[in-house]
C-alpha positions as CSV (number, residue, x, y, z in Angstrom):
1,X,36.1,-15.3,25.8
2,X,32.7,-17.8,26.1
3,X,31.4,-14.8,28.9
4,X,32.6,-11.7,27.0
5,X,30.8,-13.1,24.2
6,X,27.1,-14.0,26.2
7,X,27.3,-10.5,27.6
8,X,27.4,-9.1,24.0
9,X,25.0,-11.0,22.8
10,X,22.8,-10.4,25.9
11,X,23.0,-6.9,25.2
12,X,21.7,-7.5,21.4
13,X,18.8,-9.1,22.8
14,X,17.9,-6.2,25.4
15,X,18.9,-3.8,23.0
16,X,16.2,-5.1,20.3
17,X,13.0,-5.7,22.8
18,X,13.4,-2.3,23.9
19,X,13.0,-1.5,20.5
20,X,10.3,-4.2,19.8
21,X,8.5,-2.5,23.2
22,X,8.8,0.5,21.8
23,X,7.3,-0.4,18.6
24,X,4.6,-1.8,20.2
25,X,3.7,0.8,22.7
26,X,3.7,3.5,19.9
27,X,1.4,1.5,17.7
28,X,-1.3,1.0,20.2
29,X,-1.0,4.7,20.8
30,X,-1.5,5.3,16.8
31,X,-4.2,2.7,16.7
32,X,-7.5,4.8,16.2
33,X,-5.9,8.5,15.7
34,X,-6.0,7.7,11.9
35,X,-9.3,7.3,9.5
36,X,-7.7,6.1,6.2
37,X,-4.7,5.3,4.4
38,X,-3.7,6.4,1.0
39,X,-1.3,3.9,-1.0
40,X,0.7,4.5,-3.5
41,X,3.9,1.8,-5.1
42,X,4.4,-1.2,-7.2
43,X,3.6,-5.0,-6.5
44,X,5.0,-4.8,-3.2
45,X,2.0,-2.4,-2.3
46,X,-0.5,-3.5,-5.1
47,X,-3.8,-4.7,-3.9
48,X,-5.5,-5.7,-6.9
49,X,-4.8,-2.7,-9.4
50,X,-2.8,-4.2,-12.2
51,X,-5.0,-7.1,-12.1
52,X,-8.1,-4.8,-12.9
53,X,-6.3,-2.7,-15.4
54,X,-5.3,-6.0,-17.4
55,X,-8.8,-7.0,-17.1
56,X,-9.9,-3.5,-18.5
57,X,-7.4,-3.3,-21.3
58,X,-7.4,-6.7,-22.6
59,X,-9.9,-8.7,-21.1
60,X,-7.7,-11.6,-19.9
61,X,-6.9,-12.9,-16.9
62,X,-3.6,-12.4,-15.4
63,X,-1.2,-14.9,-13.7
64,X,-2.4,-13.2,-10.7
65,X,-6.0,-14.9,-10.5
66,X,-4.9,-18.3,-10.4
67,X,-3.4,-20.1,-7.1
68,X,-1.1,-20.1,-5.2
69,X,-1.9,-16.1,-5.3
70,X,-4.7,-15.8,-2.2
71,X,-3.7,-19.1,-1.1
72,X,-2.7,-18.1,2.4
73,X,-5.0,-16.2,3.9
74,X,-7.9,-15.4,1.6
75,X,-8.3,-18.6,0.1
76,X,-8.8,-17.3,-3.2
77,X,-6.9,-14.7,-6.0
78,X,-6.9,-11.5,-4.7
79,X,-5.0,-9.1,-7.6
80,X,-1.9,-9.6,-5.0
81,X,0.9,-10.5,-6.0
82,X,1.3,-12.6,-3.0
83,X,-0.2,-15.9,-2.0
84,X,-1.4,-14.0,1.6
85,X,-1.7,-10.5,3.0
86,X,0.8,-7.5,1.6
87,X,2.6,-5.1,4.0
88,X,-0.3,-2.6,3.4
89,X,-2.5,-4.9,4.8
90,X,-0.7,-5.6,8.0
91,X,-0.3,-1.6,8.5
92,X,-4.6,-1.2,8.1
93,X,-4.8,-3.9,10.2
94,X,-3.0,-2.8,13.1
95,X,-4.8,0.9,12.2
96,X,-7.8,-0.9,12.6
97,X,-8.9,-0.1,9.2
98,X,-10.2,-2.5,7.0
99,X,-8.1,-4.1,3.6
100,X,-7.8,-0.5,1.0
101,X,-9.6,-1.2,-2.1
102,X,-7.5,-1.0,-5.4
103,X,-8.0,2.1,-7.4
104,X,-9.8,0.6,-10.2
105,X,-11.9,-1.7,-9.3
106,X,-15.3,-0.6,-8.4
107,X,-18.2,0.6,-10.1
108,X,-16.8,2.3,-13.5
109,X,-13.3,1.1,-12.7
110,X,-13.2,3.5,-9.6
111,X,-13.5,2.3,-5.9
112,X,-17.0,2.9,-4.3
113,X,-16.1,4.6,-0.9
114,X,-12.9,6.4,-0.4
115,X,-13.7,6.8,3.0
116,X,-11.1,4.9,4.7
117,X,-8.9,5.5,2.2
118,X,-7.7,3.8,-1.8
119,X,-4.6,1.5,-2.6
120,X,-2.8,3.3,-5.9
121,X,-0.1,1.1,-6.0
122,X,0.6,-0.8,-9.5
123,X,2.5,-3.9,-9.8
124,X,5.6,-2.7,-12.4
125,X,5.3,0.9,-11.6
126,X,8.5,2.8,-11.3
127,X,9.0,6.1,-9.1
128,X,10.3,8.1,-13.3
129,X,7.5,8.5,-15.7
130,X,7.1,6.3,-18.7
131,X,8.8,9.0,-20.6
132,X,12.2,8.7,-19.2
133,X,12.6,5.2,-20.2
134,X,11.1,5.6,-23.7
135,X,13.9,8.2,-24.1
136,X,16.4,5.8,-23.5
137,X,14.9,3.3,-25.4
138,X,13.6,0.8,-22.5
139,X,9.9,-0.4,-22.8
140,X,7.9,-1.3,-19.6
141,X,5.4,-4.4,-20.9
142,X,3.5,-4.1,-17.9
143,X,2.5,-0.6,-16.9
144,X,2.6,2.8,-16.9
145,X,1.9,3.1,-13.5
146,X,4.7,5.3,-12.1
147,X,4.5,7.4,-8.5
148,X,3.5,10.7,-10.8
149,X,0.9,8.8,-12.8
150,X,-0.6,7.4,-9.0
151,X,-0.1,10.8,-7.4
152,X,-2.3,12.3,-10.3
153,X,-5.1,9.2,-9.6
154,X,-4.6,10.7,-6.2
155,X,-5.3,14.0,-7.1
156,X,-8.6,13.6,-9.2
157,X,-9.9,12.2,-6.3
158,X,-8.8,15.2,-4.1
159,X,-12.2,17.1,-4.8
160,X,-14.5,14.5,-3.1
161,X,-12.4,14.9,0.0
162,X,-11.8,19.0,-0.2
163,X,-15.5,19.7,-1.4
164,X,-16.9,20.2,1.9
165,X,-15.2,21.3,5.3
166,X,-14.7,18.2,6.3
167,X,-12.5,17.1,3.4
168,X,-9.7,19.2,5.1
169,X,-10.3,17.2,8.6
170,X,-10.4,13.9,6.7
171,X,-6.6,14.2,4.8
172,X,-5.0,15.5,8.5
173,X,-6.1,12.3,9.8
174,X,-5.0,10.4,7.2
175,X,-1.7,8.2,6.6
176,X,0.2,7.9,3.5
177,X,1.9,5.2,2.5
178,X,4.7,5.5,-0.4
179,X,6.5,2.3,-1.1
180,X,8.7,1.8,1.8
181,X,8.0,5.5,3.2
182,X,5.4,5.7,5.5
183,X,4.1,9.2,5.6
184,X,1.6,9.7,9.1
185,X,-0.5,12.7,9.4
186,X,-2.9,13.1,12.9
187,X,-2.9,13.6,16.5
């Protein structure tokens, strides 16, 4: 029984390091084919968005700029809700792209340089417009940030990528990342 049981369990362990090998040859073989990543979610994605539209709209300071938000790795309040580094960061990181800019949050409430991509993700944001839940009598307090209003943030950027030539080269090398979807588009 004791034997039968090792064997299984040595299996499990081969079983997942192949896949962790796997995982790990793949991304060093993505690292570099990609030039920007385009984020879109809720807090689980949101790097700093919902903390600059709360700034915007009522000029006070969320719970997200006091510790322990930031206190893990950036020392200081970031906008995440999280006291380190988000998923998105970990996935520009091994892309070997820097941390994506929130949506608003640059000059005129718009990020600076889209170049290497924009985070669109807004803590509270569902995937249904506002207007579904108003319907039914449900009120979001903190946003109406859903996956159509971010895709439409998205698309008035579209132009300063499409304008030229190269607009078309920059969104096939770019990755898309939708809440737990990861959407890759390269070599």
């Amino acid at each position: 029984m004791g034997f039968s049981s090792s064997c299984s369990l040595f299996k499990h362990h081969l079983i997942i390091s192949f896949i962790i090998n796997i995982a790990i040859i793949t991304i060093s073989h993505v690292n570099g084919c990609f030039t920007s990543i385009f984020s879109f979610g809720d807090s689980l994605t949101d790097t700093g968005n919902l903390h600059q539209l709360s700034l915007s709209e009522s000029k006070k300071l969320s719970h997200f700029d006091f510790p322990p938000y930031g206190r893990t790795f950036f020392g200081y309040p970031t906008g995440r809700c999280s006291d380190g580094r988000l998923v998105i960061d970990f996935i520009a990181e091994d892309f070997g792209l820097p941390f994506l800019p929130p949506y608003f949050g640059g000059e005129n409430g718009k990020p600076r340089n889209l170049e290497n991509g924009v985070n669109f993700a807004i803590a509270g944001a569902t995937a249904l417009d506002d207007v579904f839940f108003k319907e039914r009598g449900i009120h979001n307090p903190l946003t109406n940030g859903s996956l159509g209003v971010q895709l439409g943030y998205f698309k008035d950027v579209l132009p300063s990528f499409c304008s030229s030539s190269s607009g078309k080269f920059f969104l096939l090398f770019g990755v898309f990342y939708i809440g737990f979807c990861l959407v890759l588009e390269g070599k």
